[in-house]
C-alpha positions, -999 to +999 in steps of 0.1 A: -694-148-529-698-126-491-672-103-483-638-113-483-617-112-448-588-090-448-565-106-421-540-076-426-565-057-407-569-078-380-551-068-342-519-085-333-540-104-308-565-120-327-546-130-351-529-152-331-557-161-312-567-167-342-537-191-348-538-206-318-571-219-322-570-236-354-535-252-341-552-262-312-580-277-336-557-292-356-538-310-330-569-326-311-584-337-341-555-348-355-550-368-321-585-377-320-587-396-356-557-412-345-570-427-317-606-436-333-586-454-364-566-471-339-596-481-320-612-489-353-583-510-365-580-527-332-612-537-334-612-549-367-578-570-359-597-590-331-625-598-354-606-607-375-588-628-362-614-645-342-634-652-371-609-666-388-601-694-356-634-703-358-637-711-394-607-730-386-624-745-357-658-751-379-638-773-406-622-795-379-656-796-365-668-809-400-643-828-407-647-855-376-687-860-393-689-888-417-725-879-428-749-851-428-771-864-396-738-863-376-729-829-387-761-813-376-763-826-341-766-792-323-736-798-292-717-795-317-723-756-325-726-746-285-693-739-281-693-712-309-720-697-287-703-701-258-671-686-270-695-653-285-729-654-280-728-626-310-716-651-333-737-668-362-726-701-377-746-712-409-737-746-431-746-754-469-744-780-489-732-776-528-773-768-535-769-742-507-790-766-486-791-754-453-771-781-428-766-762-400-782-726-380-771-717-349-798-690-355-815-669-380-789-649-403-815-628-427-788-621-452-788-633-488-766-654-503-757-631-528-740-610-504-721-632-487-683-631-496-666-659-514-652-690-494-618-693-491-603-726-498-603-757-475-568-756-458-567-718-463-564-692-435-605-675-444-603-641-457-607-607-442-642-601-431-666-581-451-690-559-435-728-563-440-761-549-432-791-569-422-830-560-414-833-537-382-802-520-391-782-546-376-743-547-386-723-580-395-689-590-402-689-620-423-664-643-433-670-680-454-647-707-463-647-747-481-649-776-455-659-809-460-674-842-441-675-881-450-651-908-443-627-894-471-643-860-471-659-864-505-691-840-490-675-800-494-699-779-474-697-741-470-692-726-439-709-688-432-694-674-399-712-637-393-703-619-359-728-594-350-713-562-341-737-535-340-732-526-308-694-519-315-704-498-342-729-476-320-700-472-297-678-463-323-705-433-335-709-422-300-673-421-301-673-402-333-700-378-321-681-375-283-649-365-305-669-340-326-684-323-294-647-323-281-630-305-309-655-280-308-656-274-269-615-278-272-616-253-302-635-226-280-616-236-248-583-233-268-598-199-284-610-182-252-572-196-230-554-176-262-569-147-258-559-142-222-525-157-229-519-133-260-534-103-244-511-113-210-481-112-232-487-081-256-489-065-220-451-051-226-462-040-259-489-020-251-470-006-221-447+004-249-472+018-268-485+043-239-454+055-230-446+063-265-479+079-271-466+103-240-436+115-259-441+145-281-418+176-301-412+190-267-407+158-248-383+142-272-356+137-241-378+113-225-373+076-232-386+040-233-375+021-206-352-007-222-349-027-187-383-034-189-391-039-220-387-077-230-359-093-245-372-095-280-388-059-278-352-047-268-338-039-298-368-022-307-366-004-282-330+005-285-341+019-323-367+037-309-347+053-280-321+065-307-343+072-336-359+097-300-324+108-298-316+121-340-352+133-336-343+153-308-306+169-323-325+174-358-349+195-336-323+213-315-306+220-347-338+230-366-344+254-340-314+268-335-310+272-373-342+288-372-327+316-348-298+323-366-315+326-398-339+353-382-306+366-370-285+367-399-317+378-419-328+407-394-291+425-391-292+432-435-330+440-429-321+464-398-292+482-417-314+485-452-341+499-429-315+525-410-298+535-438-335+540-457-346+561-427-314+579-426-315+593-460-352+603-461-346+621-429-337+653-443-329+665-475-294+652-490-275+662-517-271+635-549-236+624-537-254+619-505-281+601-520-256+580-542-234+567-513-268+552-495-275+535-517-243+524-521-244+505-490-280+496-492-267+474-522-238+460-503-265+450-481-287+437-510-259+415-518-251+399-489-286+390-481-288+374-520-251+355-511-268+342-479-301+332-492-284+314-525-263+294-497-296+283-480-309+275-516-283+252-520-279+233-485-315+226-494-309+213-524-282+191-513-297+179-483-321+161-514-311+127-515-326+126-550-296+156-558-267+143-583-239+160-598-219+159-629-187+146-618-159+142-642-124+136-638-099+166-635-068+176-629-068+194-592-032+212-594-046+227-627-080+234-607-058+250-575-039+272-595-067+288-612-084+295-573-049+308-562-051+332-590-084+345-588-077+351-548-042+362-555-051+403-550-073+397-519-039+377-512-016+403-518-037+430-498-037+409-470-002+402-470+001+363-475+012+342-500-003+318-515+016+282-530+002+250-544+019+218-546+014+180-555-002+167-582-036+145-588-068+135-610-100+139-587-132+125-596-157+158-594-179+187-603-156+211-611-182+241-600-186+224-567-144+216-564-142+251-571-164+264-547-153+243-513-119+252-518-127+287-527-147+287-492-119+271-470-091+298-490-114+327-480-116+313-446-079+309-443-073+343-459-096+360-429-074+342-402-037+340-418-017+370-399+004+390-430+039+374-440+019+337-435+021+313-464-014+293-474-005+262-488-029+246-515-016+210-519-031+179-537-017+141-533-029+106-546-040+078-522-028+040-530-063+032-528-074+059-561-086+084-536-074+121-535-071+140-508-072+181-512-053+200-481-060+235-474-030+248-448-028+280-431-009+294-401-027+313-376-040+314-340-060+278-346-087+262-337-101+252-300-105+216-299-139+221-286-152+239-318-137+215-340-162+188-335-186+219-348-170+233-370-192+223-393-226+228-385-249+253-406-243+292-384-218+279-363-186+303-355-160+304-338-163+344-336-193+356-324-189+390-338-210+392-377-194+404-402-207+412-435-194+383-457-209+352-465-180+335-452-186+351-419-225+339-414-212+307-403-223+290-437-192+286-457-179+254-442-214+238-438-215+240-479-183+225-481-196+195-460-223+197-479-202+194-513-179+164-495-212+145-494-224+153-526-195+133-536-193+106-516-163+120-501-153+137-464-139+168-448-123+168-413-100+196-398-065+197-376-058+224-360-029+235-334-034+269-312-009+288-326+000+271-352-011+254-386-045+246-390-053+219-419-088+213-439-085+177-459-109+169-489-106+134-493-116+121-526-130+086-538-118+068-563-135+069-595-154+035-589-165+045-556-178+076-566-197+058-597 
């Protein structure tokens, strides 16, 4: 067996030249053997018929004789001649006696086809081959001569048509030559037709070649592009679009990682070269490194929070959510945060009652994160209100309030986003890198749920954890 042909491989444009040719094939020689059976049976329809007058003709011919001497009397048999000078006319006798030859018919009798009955219309004709190479169509039938017709002879009409079957393999031949020429012809007109219009897509295709990581705001033309490619288009020009935001925020991340990562460094190092710059006493010594660990530990509290927006920015990530009871959950936060609480000056009340569908390490954590934040911007005498309520729907929705001088609404929209703050200053908590609410997104997604924030200048400012119901989170 030789190799076998992978059309996957093969370019757009020949496989559909390709295509086109073999349709194109198809179609003329479908067309073609129409016409050359048509022409066939045409052909075969006027024989036949005309054979079958003249055996009609021959009988009454025969019939009018009353003896054999009568019969063979040539003027009778001119007219057949006259009518076809390709026509044969042979008459035999019950002894196959030879009565009658318009000319010689060099085929046996063996071969000739059964006669139909006197009074019947003759049979079809049947074809036959003679010396030379010389084709017939021959037809016989019963007629009979004598003053009551007592003599039954049998009449042999043979037409020659050899030169109908010559034309008929030119024809044959002229058609072959055709579909090959029209194959080609349709092959080579294709080609130019496919490659004229695959133009667009190629177009495409250079333009997009053109656009690279620092060229991500240019786009394909959608105007030009044609109306099936648009929607391609469309998807590439906003698939160009997420590419380019994903890299904006990439890079951007990127900074304020070396940021956040280079002010610990920078105080670990200054503290280091502090202490070793002259001799210090053990207290001294102690209270260094002191700080150097409160440095320590908000470097390994920023890099854990990296660790785990990477890991839940896996889609292959799951969680162990289980049902539980969130004013239980609440009140436990509200207690562990209750002497950071009282230090600051606010209280702290939780209210409403529901099941939530969830990790309870990851519950824990986002509303730990959005308390801390509230703690940090709730002025003293402020009340943080911790408040849980069920949805008709199954879903529960989480609030976190707190009073305070709000939000902008032009943060709000990023909020959100990994480093982003409100306050530019850094301060040395976790909460404060700008990472605190980005894990609580994260955690929202984990479960299938949301976060969004309200927020009035000078006024309350409101986090919402909404919840799926159990089924949705399934």
């Amino acid at each position: 067996m030789g190799p076998r042909v992978d059309f996957r491989r093969w370019s757009i444009t020949s496989r559909l030249t390709f295509l086109f040719a073999v349709s194109s094939l198809v179609l003329v020689a479908v067309l073609g053997i129409y016409l050359y059976q048509a022409s066939d049976d045409q052909l075969d329809h006027e024989i036949t018929e005309l054979l079958a007058d003249m055996v009609d003709s021959a009988r009454a011919i025969v019939a009018r004789q009353e003896d054999a001497a009568a019969l063979m009397r040539p003027h009778f048999w001119n007219s057949f001649s006259e009518v076809d000078s390709r026509l044969h006319v042979r008459i035999t006798d019950e002894q196959d006696k030879v009565l009658v030859a318009t000319s010689a018919l060099d085929i046996p009798a063996a071969q000739l086809p059964p006669p139909a009955a006197n009074g019947e219309r003759a049979n079809k004709p049947v074809s036959l081959s003679a010396s030379g190479g010389r084709r017939y169509r021959v037809v016989s039938g019963v007629g009979a001569f004598g003053v009551a017709g007592e003599y039954p002879v049998r009449i042999v009409l043979a037409l020659d048509v050899t030169a109908e079957q010559r034309r008929l393999g030119a024809y044959h031949r002229t058609l072959f030559g055709a579909l090959l020429v029209g194959a080609l012809s349709a092959a080579a007109l294709g080609y130019f037709i496919v490659r004229r219009g695959l133009a667009p897509l190629r177009r495409i295709a250079k333009r997009a070649s053109e656009i690279t990581s620092a060229r991500l705001e240019k786009k394909l033309a959608l105007d030009d592009a044609p109306a099936e490619l648009r929607d391609l288009v469309a998807a590439f020009n906003g698939m160009l679009d997420r590419l380019h935001d994903s890299f904006s925020r990439l890079s951007q991340f990127s900074s304020d990682i070396a940021h956040e990562l280079r002010t610990p460094v920078n105080n670990l190092m200054g503290e280091a070269q502090v202490a070793l710059s002259r001799a210090r006493t053990a207290q001294e010594y102690r209270e260094a490194l002191e700080s150097i660990v409160e440095e320590y530990e908000r470097l390994s509290r920023m890099i854990e929070s990296m660790l785990f927006l990477a890991r839940a920015d896996d889609p292959q990530t799951k969680i162990s959510a289980v049902p539980i009871d969130a004013r239980v959950e609440l009140e436990k936060i509200c207690e562990f945060y209750e002497v950071v609480a009282d230090d600051s000056g606010v209280s702290l009340r939780c209210d409403g009652n529901g099941t939530i569908f969830a990790d309870p390490l990851l519950f824990r954590r986002a509303i730990g994160n959005l308390l801390s934040n509230a703690l940090r911007h709730t002025p003293r005498d402020g009340e943080i209100v911790l408040e849980v309520h069920m949805e008709r729907d199954g879903a529960a929705t989480t609030t976190v309030t707190n009073p305070g001088a709000g939000i902008a609404a032009q943060h709000l929209v990023k909020i959100f986003d990994r480093l982003y703050r409100i306050d530019t200053s850094r301060e040395k908590t976790i909460e404060g890198s700008g990472l605190g609410l980005a894990i609580v997104k994260s955690i929202m997604e984990l479960h299938r749920g949301t976060v969004n924030v309200t927020s009035t200048p000078g006024g309350l400012t409101v986090f919402r954890l909404r919840f799926p119901p159990v089924d949705a989170s399934a």
